[in-house]
C-alpha positions in Angstrom: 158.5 -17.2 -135.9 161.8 -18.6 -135.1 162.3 -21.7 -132.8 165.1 -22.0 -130.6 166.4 -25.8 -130.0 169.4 -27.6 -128.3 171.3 -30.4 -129.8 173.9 -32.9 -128.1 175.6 -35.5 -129.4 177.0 -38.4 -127.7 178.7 -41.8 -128.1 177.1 -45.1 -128.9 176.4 -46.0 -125.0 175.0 -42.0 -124.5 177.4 -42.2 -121.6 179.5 -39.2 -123.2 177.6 -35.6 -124.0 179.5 -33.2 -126.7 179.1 -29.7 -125.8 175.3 -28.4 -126.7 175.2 -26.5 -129.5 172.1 -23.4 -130.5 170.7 -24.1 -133.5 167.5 -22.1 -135.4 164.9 -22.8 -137.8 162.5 -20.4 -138.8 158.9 -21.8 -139.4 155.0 -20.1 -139.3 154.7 -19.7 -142.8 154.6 -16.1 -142.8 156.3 -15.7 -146.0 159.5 -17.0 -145.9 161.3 -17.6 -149.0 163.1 -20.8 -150.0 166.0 -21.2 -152.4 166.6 -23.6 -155.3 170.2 -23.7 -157.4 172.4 -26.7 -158.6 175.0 -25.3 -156.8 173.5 -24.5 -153.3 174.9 -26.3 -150.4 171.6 -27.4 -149.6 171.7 -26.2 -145.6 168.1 -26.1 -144.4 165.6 -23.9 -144.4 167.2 -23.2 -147.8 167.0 -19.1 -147.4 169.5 -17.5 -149.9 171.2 -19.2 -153.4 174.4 -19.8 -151.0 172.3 -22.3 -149.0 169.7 -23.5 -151.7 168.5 -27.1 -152.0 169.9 -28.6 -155.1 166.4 -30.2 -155.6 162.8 -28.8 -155.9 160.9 -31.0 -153.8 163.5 -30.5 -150.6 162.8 -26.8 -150.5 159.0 -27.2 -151.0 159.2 -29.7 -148.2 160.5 -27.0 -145.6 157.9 -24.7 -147.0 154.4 -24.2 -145.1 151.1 -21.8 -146.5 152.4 -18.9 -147.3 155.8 -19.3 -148.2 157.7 -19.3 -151.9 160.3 -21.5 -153.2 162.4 -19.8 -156.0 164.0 -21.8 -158.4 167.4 -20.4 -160.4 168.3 -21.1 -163.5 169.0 -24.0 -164.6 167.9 -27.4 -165.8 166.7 -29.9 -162.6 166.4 -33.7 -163.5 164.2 -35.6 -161.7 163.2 -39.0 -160.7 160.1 -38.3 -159.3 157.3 -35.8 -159.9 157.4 -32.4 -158.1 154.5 -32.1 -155.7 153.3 -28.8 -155.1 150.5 -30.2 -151.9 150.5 -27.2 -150.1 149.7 -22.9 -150.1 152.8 -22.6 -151.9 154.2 -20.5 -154.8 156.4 -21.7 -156.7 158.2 -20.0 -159.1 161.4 -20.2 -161.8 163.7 -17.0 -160.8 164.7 -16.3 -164.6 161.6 -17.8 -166.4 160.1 -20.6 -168.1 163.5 -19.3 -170.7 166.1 -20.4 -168.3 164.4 -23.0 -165.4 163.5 -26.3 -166.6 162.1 -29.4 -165.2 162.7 -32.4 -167.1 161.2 -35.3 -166.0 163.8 -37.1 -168.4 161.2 -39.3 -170.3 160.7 -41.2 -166.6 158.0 -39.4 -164.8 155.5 -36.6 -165.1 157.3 -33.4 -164.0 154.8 -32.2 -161.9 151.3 -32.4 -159.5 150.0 -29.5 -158.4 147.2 -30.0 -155.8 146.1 -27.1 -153.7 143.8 -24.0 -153.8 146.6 -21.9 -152.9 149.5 -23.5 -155.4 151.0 -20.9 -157.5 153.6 -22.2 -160.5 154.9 -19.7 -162.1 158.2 -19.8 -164.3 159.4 -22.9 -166.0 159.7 -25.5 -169.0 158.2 -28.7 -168.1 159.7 -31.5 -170.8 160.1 -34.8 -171.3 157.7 -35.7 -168.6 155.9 -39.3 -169.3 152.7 -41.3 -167.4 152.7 -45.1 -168.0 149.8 -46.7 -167.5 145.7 -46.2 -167.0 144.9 -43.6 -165.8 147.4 -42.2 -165.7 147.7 -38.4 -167.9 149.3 -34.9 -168.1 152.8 -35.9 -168.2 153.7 -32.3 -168.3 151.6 -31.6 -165.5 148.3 -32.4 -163.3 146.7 -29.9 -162.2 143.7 -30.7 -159.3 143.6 -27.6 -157.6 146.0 -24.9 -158.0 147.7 -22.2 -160.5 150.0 -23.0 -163.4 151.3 -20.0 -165.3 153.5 -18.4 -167.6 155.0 -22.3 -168.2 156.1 -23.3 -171.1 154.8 -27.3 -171.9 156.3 -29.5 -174.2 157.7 -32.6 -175.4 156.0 -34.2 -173.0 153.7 -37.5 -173.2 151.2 -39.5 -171.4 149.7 -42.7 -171.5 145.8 -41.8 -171.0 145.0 -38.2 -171.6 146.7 -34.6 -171.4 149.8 -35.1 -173.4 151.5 -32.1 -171.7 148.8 -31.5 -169.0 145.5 -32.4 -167.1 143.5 -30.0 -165.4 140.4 -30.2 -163.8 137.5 -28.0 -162.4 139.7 -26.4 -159.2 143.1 -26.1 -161.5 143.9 -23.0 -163.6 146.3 -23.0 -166.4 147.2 -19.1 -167.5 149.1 -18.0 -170.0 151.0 -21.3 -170.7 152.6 -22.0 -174.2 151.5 -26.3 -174.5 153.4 -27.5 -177.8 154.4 -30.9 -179.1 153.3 -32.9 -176.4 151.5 -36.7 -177.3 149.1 -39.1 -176.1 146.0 -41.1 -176.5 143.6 -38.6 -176.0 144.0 -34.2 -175.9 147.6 -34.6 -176.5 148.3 -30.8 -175.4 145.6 -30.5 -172.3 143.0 -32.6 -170.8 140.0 -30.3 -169.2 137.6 -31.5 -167.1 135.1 -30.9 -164.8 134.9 -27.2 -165.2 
């Protein structure tokens, strides 16, 4: 569905009105798709690489159910974890081979919690938890898909060096290598 809005702009008092101005947004979650690349110019809704947010988490937060984000190559630092929350997929447009996520030893690169979260595509590395109880510095996995995702060099203070999943999260043909902590250094499973 697209939505039609008008936008003025006046000065400090309001007393002066610019011209209005059409604007659209497209929103339903009927399977719109969402861009990531370092060099978009990051111009919501994100819809083709020209356009693309620069960062993960601003296109997955003008995604709704139904909708993918995809990723281009590259390596994304972040400073805070990727949250997959909703019916999203997710997905690296080259591969775990070209799209990484690096939480740069900082934060765990990502939390994927949702029935309907796909993640498909990427290197997660150099992802960290801190404290108890905290785990999967990779990833944590609550409800959701991970797959085809490579794991690695990633550590975490509990449990789930690379990655935690429990009884509603799916982790499918995912290489977890060299990843450290406490307890299950490569992946935590629970509750299934």
């Amino acid at each position: 569905t697209t939505y039609y809005y008008r936008s003025f702009a006046s000065n400090v008092s309001g007393a002066v009105w610019a011209p209005s101005t059409t604007n659209f947004m497209t929103a339903g979650g009927g399977g719109v798709t969402h861009y990531v690349s370092l060099s978009g110019s990051s111009i919501p809704q994100y819809t083709n690489l020209a356009t693309a947010a620069t960062e993960i988490q601003q296109a997955l937060g003008a995604a709704l159910n139904g909708d993918t984000v995809l990723v281009d190559a590259g390596t994304y630092f972040i400073t805070n974890q990727v949250v997959v929350s909703g019916g999203i997929t997710l997905a690296g447009i080259g591969g775990a081979g070209v799209t990484t996520i690096d939480g740069g030893s900082g934060v765990r690169c990502m939390f994927v919690n949702h029935p309907g979260a796909i993640v498909d595509g990427f290197t997660l590395t150099r992802g960290a938890t801190f404290a108890f109880p905290d785990e999967g510095g990779g990833v944590l996995v609550s409800n959701g898909l991970v797959r085809r995702c490579v794991i690695t060099g990633n550590t975490s203070f509990d449990t789930g060096g690379g990655a935690s999943c429990y009884s509603n999260g799916i982790l499918e043909d995912c290489l977890i290598v060299s990843n450290e902590t406490h307890y299950a250094g490569g992946v935590y499973l629970a509750g299934g």
